[in-house]
MIRO-580196 format. One line per 8 residues: their letters; for each residue y, x, z of C-alpha. Coordinates in nm, 4 decimals, padded with zeros to 6 digits, always signed. Layout:
<pts>
a> Y/X/Z ~ ...
</pts>
This chain:
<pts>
xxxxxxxx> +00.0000/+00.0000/+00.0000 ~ +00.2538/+00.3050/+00.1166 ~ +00.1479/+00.4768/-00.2182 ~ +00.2591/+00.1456/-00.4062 ~ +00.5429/+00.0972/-00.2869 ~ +00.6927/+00.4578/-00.3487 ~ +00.5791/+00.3944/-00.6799 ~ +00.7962/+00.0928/-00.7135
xxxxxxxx> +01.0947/+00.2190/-00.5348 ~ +01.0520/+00.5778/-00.7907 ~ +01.0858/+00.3254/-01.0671 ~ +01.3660/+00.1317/-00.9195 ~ +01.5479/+00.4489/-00.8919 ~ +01.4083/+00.6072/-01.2107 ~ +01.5661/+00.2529/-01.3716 ~ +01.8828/+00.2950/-01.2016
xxxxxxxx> +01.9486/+00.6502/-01.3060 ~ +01.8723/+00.5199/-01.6906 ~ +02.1421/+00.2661/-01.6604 ~ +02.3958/+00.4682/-01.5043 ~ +02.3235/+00.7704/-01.8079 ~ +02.3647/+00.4823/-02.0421 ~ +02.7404/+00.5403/-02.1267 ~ +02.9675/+00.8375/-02.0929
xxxxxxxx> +03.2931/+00.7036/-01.9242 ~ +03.2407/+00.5124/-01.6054 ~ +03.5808/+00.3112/-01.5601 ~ +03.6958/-00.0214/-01.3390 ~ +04.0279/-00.1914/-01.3327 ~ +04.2747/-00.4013/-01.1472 ~ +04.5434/-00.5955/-01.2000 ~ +04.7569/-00.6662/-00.8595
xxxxxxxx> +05.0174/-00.9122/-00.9130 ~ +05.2194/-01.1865/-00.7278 ~ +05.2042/-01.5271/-00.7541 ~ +05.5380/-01.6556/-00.6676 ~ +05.3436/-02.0411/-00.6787 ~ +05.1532/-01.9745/-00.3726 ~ +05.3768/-01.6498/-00.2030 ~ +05.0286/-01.4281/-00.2340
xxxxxxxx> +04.9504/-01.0871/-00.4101 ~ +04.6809/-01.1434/-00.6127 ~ +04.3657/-00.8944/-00.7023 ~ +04.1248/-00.8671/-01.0147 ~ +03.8802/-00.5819/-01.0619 ~ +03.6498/-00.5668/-01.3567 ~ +03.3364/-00.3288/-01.3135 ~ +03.0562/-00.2276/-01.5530
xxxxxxxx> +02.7796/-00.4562/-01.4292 ~ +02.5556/-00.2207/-01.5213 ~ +02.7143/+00.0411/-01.2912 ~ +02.7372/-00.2107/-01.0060 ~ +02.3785/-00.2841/-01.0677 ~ +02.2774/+00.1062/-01.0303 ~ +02.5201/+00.1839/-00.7835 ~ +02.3163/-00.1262/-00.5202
xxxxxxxx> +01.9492/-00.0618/-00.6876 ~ +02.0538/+00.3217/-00.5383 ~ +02.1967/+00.2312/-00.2480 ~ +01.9620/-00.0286/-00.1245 ~ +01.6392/+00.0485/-00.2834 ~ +01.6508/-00.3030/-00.5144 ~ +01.7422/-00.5158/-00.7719 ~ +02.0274/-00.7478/-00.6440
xxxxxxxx> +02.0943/-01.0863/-00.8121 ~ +02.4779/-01.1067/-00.7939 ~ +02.4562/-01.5220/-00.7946 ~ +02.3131/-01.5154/-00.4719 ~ +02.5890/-01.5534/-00.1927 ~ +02.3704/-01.3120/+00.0044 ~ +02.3491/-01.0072/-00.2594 ~ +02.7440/-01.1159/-00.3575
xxxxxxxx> +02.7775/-01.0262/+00.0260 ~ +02.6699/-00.6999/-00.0012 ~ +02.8961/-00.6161/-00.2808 ~ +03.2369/-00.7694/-00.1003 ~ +03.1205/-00.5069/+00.2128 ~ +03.1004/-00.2025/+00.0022 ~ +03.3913/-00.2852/-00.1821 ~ +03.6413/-00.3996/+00.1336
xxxxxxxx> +03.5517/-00.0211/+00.2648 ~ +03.6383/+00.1171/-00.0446 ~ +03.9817/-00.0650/-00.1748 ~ +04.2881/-00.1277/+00.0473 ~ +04.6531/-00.1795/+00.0892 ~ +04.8637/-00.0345/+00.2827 ~ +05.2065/-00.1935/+00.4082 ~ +05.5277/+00.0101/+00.4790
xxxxxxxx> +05.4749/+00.0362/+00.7797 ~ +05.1597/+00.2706/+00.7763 ~ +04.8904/-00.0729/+00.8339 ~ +04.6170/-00.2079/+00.6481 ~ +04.7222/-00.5380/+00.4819 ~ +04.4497/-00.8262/+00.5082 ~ +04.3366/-00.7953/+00.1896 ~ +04.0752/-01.1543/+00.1359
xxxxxxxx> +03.7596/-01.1958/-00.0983 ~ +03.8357/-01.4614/-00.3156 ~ +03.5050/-01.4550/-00.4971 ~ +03.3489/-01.3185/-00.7498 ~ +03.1714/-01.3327/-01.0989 ~ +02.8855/-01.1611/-01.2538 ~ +02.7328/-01.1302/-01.6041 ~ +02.5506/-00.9124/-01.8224
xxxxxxxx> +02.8140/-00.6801/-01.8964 ~ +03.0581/-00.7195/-01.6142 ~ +03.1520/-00.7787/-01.2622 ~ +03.4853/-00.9431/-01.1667 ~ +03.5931/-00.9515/-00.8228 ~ +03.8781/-01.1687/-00.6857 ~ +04.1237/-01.0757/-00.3935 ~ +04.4587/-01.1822/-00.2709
xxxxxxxx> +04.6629/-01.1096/-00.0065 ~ +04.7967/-01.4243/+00.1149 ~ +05.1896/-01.4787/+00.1943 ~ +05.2465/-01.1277/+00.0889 ~ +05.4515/-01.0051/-00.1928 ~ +05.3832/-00.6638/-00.3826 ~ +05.6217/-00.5199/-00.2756 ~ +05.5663/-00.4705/+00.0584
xxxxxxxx> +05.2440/-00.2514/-00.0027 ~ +05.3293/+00.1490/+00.0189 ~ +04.9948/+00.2648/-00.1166 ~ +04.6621/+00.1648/-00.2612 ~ +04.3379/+00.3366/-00.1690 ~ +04.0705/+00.2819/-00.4569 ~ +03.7412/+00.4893/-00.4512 ~ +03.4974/+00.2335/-00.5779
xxxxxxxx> +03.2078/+00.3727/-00.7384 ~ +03.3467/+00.7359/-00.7018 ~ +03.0867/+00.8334/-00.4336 ~ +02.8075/+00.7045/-00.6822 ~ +02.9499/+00.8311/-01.0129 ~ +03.1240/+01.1583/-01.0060 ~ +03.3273/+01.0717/-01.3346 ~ +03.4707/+00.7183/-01.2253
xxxxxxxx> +03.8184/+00.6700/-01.3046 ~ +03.9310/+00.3594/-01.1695 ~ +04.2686/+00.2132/-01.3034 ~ +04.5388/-00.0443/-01.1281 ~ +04.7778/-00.1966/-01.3107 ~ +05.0452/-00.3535/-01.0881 ~ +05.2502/-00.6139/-01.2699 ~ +05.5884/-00.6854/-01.0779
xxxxxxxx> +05.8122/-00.8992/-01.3263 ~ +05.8758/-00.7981/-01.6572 ~ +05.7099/-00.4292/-01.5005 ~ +05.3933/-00.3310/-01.5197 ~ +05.2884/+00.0297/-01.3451 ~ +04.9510/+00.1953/-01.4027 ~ +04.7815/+00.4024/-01.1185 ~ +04.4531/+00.6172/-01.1775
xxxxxxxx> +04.2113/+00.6931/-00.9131 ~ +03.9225/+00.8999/-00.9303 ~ +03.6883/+01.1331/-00.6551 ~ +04.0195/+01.3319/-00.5732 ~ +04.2818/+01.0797/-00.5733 ~ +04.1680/+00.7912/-00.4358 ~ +04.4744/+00.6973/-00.2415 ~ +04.8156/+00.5993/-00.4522
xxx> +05.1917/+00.5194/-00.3752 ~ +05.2937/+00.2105/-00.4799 ~ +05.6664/+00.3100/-00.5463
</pts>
């Protein structure tokens, strides 16, 4: 039985590292905006599913099924450690899962800060997927106005000023 299942998890893993070799450039990005209908800063980040998909099947040994609330849980943890805001005044802002949507080739994951405009955040912090793929580059676009400012984060900058 022990023999099995190292057999299975070895092909898990051997099927995880097959996905993640399948393309060259390992990218996500967000767009953080206001809403000025409902006062809140609003978050979208688009992911490779693919990468998502290697990046739990590593982490946790399995497959995960993104359309189940409990594997979607999972996901919302590991990214809420790895994506912030900061305010000016050095704190974390309360940054809320919205929800989230999955298909074959990506993974969109919905955030807002409620009551808060944009420009009260000092800095983003953004290393998601960067401890599982060395060559992420993860891009925010935040769209104030008629503005729109790009940040890029990647394993050595994973923390940005807003201004």
């Amino acid at each position: 039985m022990m023999k099995r299942l190292k057999m299975l998890l070895c092909a898990v893993l051997l099927c995880a590292s097959t996905a993640v070799s399948a393309h060259r450039f390992h990218a996500g990005i967000a767009d953080v905006s206001f809403n000025a209908r409902t006062g809140s800063t609003e978050i979208v980040h688009t992911y490779m599913a693919h990468d998502i998909d290697a990046l739990l099947a590593n982490m946790y040994g399995r497959q995960f099924d993104l359309t189940d609330p409990d594997d979607q849980d999972v996901l919302r943890k590991y990214v809420e450690s790895r994506f912030w805001v900061q305010g000016q005044d050095k704190s974390r802002l309360r940054v809320r899962w919205v929800g989230m949507t999955a298909d074959a080739e990506r993974v969109t994951v919905y955030q807002e800060i409620e009551q808060t405009p944009l420009w009260k955040a000092s800095f983003i912090h953004n290393a998601i997927l960067v401890d599982f793929l060395p060559d992420q580059v993860n891009t925010v676009n935040l769209n104030e106005g008629n503005a729109v400012r790009t940040l890029s984060f990647d394993r050595n900058n994973p923390d940005q000023p807003t201004r």
